[in-house]
C-alpha positions in Angstrom: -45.8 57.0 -25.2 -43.4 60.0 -26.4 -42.3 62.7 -23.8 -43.2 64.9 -26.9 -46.4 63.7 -28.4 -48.0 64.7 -31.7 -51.1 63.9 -33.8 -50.6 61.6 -36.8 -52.5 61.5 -39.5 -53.1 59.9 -42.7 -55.2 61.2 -45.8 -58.2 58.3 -46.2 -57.6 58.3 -50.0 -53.9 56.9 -49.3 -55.8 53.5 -47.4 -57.2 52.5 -51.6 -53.3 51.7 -51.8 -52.5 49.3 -49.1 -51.0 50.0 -45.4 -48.1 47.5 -44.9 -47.2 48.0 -40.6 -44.0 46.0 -39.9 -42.3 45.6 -36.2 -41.2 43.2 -33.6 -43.5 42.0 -30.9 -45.4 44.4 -28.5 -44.5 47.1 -30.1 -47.9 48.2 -30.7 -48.9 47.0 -34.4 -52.1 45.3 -33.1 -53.3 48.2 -31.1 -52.4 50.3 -34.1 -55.3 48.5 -35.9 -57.3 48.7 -33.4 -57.3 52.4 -33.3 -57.6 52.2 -37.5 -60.3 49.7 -37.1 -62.2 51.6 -34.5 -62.2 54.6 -36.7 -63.9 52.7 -39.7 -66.8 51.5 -37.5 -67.2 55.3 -36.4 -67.1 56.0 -39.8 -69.7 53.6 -40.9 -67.5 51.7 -43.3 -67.9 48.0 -43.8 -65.2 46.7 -41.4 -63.9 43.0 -42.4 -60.5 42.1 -39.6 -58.8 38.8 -40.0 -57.0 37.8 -36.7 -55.7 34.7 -37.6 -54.0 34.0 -33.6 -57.1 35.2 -32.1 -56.6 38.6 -30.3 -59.3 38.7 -27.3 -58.6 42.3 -26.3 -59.0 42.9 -30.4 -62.5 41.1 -30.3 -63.3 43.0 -27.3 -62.7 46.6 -28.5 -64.8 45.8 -31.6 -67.8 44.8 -30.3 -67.9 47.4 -27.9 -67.2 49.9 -30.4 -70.0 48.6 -32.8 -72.5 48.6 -30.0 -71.4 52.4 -29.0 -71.7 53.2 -32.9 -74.9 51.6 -32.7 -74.3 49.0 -35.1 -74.1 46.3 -32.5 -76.7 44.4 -35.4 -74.0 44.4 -38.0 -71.8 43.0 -35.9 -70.9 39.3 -37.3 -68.1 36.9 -35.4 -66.3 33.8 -37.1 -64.0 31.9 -35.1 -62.3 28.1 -35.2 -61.4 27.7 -32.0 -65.1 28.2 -30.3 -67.5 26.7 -32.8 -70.3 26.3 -31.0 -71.0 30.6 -31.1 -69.3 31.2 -33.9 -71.2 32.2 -37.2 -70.9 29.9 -40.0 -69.1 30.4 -43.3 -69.3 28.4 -46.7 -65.8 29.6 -48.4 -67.0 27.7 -51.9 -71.0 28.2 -51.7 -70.4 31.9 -53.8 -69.2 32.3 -56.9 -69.6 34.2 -60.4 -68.3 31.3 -62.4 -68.7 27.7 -61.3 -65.0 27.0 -62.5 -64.2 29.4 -59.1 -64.7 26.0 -56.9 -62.3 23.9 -58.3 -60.0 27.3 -58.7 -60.8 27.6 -54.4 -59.5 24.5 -53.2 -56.9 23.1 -55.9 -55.1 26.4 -55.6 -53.9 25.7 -51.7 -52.4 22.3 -52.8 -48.6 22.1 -53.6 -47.5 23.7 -57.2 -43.7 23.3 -57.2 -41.8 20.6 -59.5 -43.8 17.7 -60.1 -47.0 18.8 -57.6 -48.5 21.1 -60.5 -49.2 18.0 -62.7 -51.6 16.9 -59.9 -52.8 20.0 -58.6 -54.5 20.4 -62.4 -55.8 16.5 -62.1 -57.4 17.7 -58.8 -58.9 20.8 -60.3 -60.6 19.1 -63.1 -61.8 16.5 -61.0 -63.0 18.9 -58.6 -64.7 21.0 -61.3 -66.4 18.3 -62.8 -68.0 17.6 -59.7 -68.8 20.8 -59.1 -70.9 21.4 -62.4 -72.7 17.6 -61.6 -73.6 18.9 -58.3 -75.0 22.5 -58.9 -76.8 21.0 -62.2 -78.5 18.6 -59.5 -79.2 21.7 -57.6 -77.0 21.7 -54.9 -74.6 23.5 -53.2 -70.9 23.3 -53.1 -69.3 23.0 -49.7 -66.2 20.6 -48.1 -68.2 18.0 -47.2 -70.7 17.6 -50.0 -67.3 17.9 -52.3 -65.6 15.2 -49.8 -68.1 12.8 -50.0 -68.8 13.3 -53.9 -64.6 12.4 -54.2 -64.9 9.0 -52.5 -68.2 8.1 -54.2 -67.6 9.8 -57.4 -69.2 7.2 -59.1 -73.2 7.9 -57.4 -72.4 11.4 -58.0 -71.9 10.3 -62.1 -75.2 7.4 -61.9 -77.2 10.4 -60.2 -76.2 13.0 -62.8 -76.6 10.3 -65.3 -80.1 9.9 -64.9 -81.5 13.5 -63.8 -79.7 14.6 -67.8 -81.0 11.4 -69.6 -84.7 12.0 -68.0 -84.2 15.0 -69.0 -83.1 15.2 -72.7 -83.9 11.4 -73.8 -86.8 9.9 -72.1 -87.0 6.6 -73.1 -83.1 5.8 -72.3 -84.3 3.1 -70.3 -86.2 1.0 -72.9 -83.3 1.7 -75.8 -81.2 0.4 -72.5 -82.8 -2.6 -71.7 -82.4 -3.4 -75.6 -78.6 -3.7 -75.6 -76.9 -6.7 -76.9 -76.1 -9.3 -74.5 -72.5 -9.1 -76.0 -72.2 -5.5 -74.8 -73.8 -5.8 -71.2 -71.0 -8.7 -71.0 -68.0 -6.5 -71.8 -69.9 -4.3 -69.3 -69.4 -6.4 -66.6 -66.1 -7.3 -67.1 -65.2 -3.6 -67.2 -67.0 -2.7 -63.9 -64.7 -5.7 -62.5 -61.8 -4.5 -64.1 -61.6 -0.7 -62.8 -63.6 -1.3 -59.7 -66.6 1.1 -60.5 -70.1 1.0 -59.4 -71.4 -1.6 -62.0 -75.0 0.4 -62.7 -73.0 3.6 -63.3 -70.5 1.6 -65.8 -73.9 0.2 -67.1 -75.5 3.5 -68.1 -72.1 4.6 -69.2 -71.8 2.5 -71.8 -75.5 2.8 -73.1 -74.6 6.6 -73.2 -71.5 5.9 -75.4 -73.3 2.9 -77.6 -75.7 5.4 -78.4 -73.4 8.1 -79.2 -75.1 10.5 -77.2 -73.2 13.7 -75.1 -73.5 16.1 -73.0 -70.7 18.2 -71.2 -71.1 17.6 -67.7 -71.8 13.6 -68.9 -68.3 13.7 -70.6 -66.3 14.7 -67.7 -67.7 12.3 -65.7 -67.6 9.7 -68.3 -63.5 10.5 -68.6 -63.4 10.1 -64.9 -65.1 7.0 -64.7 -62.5 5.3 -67.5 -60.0 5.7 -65.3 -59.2 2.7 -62.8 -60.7 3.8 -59.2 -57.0 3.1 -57.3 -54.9 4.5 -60.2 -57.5 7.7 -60.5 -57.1 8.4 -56.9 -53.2 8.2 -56.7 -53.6 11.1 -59.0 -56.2 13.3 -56.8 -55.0 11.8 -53.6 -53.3 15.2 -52.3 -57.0 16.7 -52.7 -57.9 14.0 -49.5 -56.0 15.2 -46.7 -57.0 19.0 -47.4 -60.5 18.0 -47.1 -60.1 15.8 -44.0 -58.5 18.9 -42.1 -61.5 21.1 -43.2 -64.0 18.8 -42.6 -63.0 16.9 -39.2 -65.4 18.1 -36.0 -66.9 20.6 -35.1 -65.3 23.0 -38.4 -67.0 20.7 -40.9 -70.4 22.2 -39.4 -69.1 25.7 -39.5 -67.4 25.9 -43.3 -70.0 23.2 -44.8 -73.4 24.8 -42.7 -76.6 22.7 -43.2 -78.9 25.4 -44.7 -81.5 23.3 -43.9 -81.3 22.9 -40.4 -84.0 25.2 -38.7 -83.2 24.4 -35.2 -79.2 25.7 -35.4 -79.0 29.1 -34.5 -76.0 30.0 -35.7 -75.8 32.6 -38.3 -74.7 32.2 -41.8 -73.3 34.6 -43.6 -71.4 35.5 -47.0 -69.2 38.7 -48.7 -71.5 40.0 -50.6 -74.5 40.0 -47.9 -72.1 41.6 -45.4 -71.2 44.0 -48.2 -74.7 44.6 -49.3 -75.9 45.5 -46.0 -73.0 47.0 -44.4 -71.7 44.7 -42.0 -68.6 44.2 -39.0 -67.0 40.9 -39.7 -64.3 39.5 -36.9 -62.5 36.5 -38.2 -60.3 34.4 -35.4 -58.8 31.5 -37.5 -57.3 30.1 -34.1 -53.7 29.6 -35.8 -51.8 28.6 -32.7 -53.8 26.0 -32.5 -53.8 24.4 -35.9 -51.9 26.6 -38.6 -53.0 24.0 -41.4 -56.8 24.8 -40.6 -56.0 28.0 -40.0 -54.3 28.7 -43.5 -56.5 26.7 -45.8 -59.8 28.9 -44.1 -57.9 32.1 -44.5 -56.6 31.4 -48.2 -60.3 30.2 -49.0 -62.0 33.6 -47.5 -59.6 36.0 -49.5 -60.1 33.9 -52.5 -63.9 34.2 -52.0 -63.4 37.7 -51.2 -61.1 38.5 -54.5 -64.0 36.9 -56.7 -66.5 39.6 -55.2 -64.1 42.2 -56.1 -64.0 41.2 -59.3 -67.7 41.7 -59.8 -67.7 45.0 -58.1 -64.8 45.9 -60.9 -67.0 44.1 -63.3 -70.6 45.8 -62.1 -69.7 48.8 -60.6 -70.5 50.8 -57.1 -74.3 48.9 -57.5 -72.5 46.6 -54.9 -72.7 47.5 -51.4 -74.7 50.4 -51.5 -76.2 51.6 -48.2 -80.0 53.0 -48.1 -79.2 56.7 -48.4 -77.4 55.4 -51.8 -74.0 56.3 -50.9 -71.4 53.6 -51.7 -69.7 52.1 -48.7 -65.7 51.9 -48.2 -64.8 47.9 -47.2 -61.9 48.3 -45.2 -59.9 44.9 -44.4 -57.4 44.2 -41.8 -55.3 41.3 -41.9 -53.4 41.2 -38.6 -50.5 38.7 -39.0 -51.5 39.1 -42.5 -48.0 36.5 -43.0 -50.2 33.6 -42.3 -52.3 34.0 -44.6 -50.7 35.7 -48.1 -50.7 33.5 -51.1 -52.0 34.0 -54.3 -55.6 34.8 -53.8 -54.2 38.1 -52.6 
């Protein structure tokens, strides 16, 4: 673009450090990662781009350059604004630590003045139905963690039973035992806080017979609380869910693993890692910036926590078959949308 035009070049060891590109618009920054980008792919790197406006020349000039490097296969694409092609993502379903669910979606509500009281009400109650639900067996996402929220109390009566079954078998005939006086002051207490009146029921055998487990506690110390005054104190947990689990996102960020007949990929950090993958992410911003942020914060935080076991574990991670370890080289374009903590 100079009359007087010279190569520029950066040593690769300087990227470990950070490259921070700051200018007004069209002055080239975007095509400036594209260049950067389209050298990683050549290089073989595993190539992870976060476009949070959506950049269709961007997306292009990838996926033609992953095809030309012959690693059209690797090639994954995530994007909000056209669902119904776009691979699906579950920004909670990964984790070291179970605690890292609770840390995911509690850490994009509000934390100034008086919001950090409630932001650590939400991450308890979060984490404690995080543990119930991967003790069950299952799998974290929005809308399982949604639906486990508003009906907190089938979540407790199913955990209830699967750890009683488990560790004390004849709970039900020491149950049925229980003085009238008791299943009275039962009732009254069901009526009282508005809970589910079998999961108040077992509740209160659990703590007549003095018996405890930790999951069981948390749930118990939920269920004490009255159901309207409990969720005054989660309630700013409810609208971050509804915006990440309204229409046609709900079925990309909570993917039904299940389902044999969608043919939508899923995938995860540490597979793309593991197998050296190209990952475009389009968070369609311009659209809806809420969405938009909340997905972006939740896929560096998920991203952070694999770092931390590759710090933890070492180069075994990502490792491609000739046993050389891979570079992951991420590019955040607009990278102001979606900087928070995580990063």
């Amino acid at each position: 673009v100079e009359l007087d035009e010279d190569e520029v070049v950066m040593d690769l060891g300087e990227r470990t450090g950070h490259t921070l590109v700051l200018g007004t618009t069209r002055v080239g920054k975007t095509r400036l990662a594209e260049v950067l980008i389209c050298q990683d792919i050549r290089r073989g790197d595993i190539v992870i781009v976060f476009d949070p406006k959506g950049d269709p020349e961007l997306l292009r000039r990838m996926y033609a350059e992953a095809k030309r490097a012959g690693r059209e296969k690797d090639f994954h694409f995530f994007h909000l604004g056209y669902p119904d092609i776009s691979a699906r993502y579950n920004p909670i379903g990964s984790f070291s630590r179970i605690t890292e669910v609770a840390t995911r979606i509690a850490g994009q509500l509000p934390s100034e003045g008086q919001s950090a009281a409630f932001r650590e009400f939400v991450w308890r109650f979060v984490n404690v139905m995080a543990r119930a639900m991967v003790a069950l067996g299952r799998k974290p996402d929005y809308q399982s963690i949604y639906e486990n929220a508003v009906h907190v109390d089938q979540l407790a009566k199913e955990y209830f039973i699967y750890w009683l079954d488990r560790d004390h078998p004849n709970w039900r005939t020491r149950m049925a035992a229980m003085d009238p006086e008791v299943d009275k002051d039962m009732r009254k207490q069901a009526q009282k806080t508005g809970r589910d009146l079998e999961a108040i029921a077992i509740l209160t055998f659990i703590r007549e017979a003095g018996l405890h487990d930790p999951i069981a506690d948390g749930l118990s110390s939920v269920l004490s609380n009255d159901r309207s005054y409990f969720e005054k104190l989660v309630s700013s947990l409810y609208p971050l869910l509804e915006k990440l689990t309204t229409g046609k996102t709900s079925a990309l960020l909570s993917p039904d693993y299940a389902n044999t007949h969608d043919p939508r990929p899923i995938f995860d950090w540490m597979s793309i890692i593991n197998k050296g993958g190209i990952v475009y992410v389009g968070l369609d911003s311009l659209s809806d910036y809420e969405v938009a942020g909340a997905v972006g914060n939740a896929m560096f935080a998920d991203m952070t926590s694999i770092a931390g076991q590759i710090y933890k574990f070492g180069q075994g991670y990502g490792q491609s078959a000739t046993g050389v370890a891979r570079k992951i080289c991420i590019h955040a374009d607009e990278f102001n949308e979606l900087i928070g903590d995580e990063f």
